[in-house]
N, C-alpha and C positions, 0 to 999 in steps of 0.2 A: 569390744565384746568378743567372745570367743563363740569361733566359726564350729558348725558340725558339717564334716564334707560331704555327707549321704546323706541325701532325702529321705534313706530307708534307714537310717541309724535304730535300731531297734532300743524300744522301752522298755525298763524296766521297773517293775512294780514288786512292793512288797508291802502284804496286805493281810491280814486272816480272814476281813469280811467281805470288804468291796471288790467287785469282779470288774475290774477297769479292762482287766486285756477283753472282755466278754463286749462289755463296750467298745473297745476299740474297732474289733472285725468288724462292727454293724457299719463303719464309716469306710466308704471307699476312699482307695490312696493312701490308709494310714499306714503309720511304719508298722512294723513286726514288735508282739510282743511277747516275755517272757514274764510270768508271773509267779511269786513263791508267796507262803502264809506262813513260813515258821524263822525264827533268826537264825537256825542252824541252815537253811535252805539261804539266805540274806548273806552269810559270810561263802558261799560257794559262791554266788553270782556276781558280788559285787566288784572285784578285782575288771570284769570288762564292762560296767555301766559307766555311760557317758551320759544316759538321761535315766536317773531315779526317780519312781512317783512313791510317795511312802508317808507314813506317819508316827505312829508311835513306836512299829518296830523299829526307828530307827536309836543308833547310840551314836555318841563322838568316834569313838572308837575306831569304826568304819574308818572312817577317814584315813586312815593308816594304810590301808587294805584297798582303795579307790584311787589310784592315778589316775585314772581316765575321767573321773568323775567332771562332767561343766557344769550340769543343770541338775538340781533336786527340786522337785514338784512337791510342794508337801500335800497329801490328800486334805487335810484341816486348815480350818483361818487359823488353828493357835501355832505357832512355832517356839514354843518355849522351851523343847525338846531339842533344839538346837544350837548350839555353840557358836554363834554369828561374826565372833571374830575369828574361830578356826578357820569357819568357810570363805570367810572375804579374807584371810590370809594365802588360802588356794587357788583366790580368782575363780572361784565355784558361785553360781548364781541358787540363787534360794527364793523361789516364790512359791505363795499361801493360797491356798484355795475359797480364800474372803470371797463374798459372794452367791458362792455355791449352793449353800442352805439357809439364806438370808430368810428367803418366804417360807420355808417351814419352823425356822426356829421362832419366824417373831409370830405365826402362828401359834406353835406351843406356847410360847408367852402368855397368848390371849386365850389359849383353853386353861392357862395354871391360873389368871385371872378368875376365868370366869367359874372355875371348882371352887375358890374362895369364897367370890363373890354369892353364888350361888347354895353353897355347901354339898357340892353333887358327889364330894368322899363320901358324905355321913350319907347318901341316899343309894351308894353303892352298900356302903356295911348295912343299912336296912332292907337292902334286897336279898343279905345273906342272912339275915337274921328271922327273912318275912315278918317283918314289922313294919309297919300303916305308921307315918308321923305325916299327917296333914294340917295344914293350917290351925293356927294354934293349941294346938295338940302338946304343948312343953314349953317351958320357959326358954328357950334358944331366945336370943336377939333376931330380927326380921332379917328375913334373906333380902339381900342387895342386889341395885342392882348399877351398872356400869355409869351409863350417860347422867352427866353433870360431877362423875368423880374427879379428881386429881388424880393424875398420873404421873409420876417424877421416873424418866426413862436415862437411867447411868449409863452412857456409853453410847453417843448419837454417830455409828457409823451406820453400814449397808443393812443390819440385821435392827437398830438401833432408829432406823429412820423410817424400814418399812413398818413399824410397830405403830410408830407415832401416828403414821398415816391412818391404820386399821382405828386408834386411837380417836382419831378427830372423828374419823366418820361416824364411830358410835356416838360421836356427842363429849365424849372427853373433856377437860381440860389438860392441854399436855405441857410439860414441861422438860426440860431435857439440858442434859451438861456431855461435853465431850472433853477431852485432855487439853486442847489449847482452845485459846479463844475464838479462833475463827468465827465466822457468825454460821447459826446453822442451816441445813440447806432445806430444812418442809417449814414452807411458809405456815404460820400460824402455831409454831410451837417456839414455848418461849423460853430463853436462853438463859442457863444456871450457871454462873461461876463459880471456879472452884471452893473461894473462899466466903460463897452465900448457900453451899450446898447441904450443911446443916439444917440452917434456920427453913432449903426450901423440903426438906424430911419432914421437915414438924407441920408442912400444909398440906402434905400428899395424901391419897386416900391411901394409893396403891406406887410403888417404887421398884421400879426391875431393872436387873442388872442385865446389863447387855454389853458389858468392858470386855477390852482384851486384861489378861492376867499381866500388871507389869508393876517394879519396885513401887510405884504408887496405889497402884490397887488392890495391890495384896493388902491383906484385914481390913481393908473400906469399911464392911459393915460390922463395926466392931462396938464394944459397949458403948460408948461415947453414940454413936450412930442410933441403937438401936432408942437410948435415952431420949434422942431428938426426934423420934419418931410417934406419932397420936398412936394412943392407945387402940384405936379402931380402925388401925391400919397395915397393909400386909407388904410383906417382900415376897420379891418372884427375883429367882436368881437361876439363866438361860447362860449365862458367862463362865464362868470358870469356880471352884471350888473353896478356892484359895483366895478370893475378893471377899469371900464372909468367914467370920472368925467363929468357929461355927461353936462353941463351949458358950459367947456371947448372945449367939442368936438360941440356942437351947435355956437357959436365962432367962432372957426373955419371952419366951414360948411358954416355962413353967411357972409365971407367977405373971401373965396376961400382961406383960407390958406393951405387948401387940397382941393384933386379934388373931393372926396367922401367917405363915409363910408358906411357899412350894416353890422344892429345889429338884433342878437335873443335875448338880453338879456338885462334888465333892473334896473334899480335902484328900480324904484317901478313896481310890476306884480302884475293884470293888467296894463298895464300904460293908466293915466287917459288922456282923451282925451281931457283935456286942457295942455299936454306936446306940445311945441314947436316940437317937433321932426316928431309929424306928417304932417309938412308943410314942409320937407325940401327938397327942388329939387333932391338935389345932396345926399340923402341917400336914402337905399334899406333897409327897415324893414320887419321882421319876426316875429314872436308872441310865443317865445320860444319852438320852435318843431324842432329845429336842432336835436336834439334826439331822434324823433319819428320815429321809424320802426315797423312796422308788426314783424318783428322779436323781437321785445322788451322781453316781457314775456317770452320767449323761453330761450335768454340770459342771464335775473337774475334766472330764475330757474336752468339752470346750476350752476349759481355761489350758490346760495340758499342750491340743493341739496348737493355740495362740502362740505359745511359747513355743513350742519346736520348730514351727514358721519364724518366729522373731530369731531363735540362735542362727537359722541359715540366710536371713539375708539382714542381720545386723538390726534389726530394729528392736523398739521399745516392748521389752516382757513386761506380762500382764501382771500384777500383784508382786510386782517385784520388793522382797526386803531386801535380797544382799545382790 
């Protein structure tokens, strides 16, 4: 593994939102940091970082430009943004910030649930409207509610587990698939194989994607998907943009082949505001901040600090991909 000689090797960060050097100070003994928020401030710095914390600013590109480069921290669990064989061509280490926003995103999961479930959109547009819809008061279907539904949770890692957990307690039935078979780790949720994951769509009330984005998960939720799904049942996708095919699931939105969905995540970010999806009754949209906590910074600088301990005395980095 490669050594860094100075305990004080300064960090570097490149960032627009997250104030990681601001975290940093509050920790005695940490290294020195320098922070930048724009790419043009990214290509001046990067020629002397040996430790980058970074995320979407980043490009291949860099690399050209980074000899000193050992360690990239990426601020996100997704590294798809990364070129993984460039980097393990450099002997550059590459870890993901998995973890970090486990308990707030499988949180949001359960408030995009329970907006469904409950239909607390349409009781927000009634407060703009000041219009009274009380107890049968219109032909809507009965508001729902959670304990004794099915829950089919795609993607049983750190964000994928603590869900199931929130899950049972309310009474759930949970069910859940990860990418290999291993068996999985919350006792009392029961295990989908890849090739029983249709047939377990058709028993689900409620199905949320909790995957990383990869050659297999891209389009998951695609027509075929949506067809195997009851009619009186929703998707919640907290994952990535690109795991739902998203002309499919609009489809099925405009002619009730499900009752509803509610997405943080996109195909294209921003999503432009001639996407269809901004018109649709029956979904609950978010603007990718399922991952947004106050505690944010707090969290990858644990993982951060892990890691610049582990380069100086050779041991095991935390969320290590490359």
């Amino acid at each position: 593994m490669s050594q860094i000689q100075s305990p004080n090797q300064t960090i570097y960060v490149a960032h627009e939102y997250y104030d990681i050097r601001a975290e940093l100070e509050k920790r005695p003994g940490s290294p020195p940091c320098v922070q930048v928020r724009t790419f043009a401030q990214l290509e001046q710095i990067i020629p002397q970082a040996e430790i980058l914390v970074i995320s979407m600013l980043w490009r291949d590109s860099l690399l050209e430009r980074a000899p000193r480069l050992k360690l990239i921290q990426s601020i996100s669990s997704g590294v798809e943004q990364f070129d993984l064989e460039q980097i393990r061509t450099r002997d550059i280490h590459l870890c993901n910030a998995r973890g970090a926003n486990a308990a707030v995103v499988a949180e949001h999961a359960l408030a995009l649930m329970l907006s469904l479930s409950r239909r607390l959109y349409e009781a927000r547009d009634n407060q703009h409207r000041a219009h009274w819809s009380g107890t049968g008061m219109d032909d809507r279907p009965r508001l729902q509610e959670l304990t004794g539904k099915t829950v089919l949770i795609i993607g049983m890692g750190t964000i994928g587990d603590r869900l199931a957990r929130i899950c049972l307690a309310l009474g759930m039935q949970v069910r859940g698939m990860r990418h290999s078979s291993r068996p999985l780790d919350v006792p009392g949720v029961t295990q989908v194989m890849a090739s029983d994951l249709h047939a377990a769509m058709g028993q689900a009330d409620h199905i949320v994607l909790t995957c990383p984005l990869t050659p297999q998960t891209e389009g998951l939720m695609n027509q075929r998907a949506f067809a195997a799904m009851k009619r009186d049942a929703c998707l919640i996708n907290v994952a990535r943009g690109r795991v739902v095919d998203e002309s499919a699931l609009i489809a099925a939105l405009r002619t009730n082949a499900i009752a509803g969905a509610a997405l943080d995540t996109y195909a294209d970010e921003p999503l432009p505001s001639t996407s269809p999806l901004w018109q649709l009754p029956n979904l609950v949209m978010t603007s990718h901040v399922a991952g947004e906590t106050q505690f944010y910074e707090r969290n990858v600088v644990d993982i951060l600090l892990d890691n610049t301990r582990a380069l100086e005395t050779g041991g095991p980095l935390r969320n290590q991909i490359v």
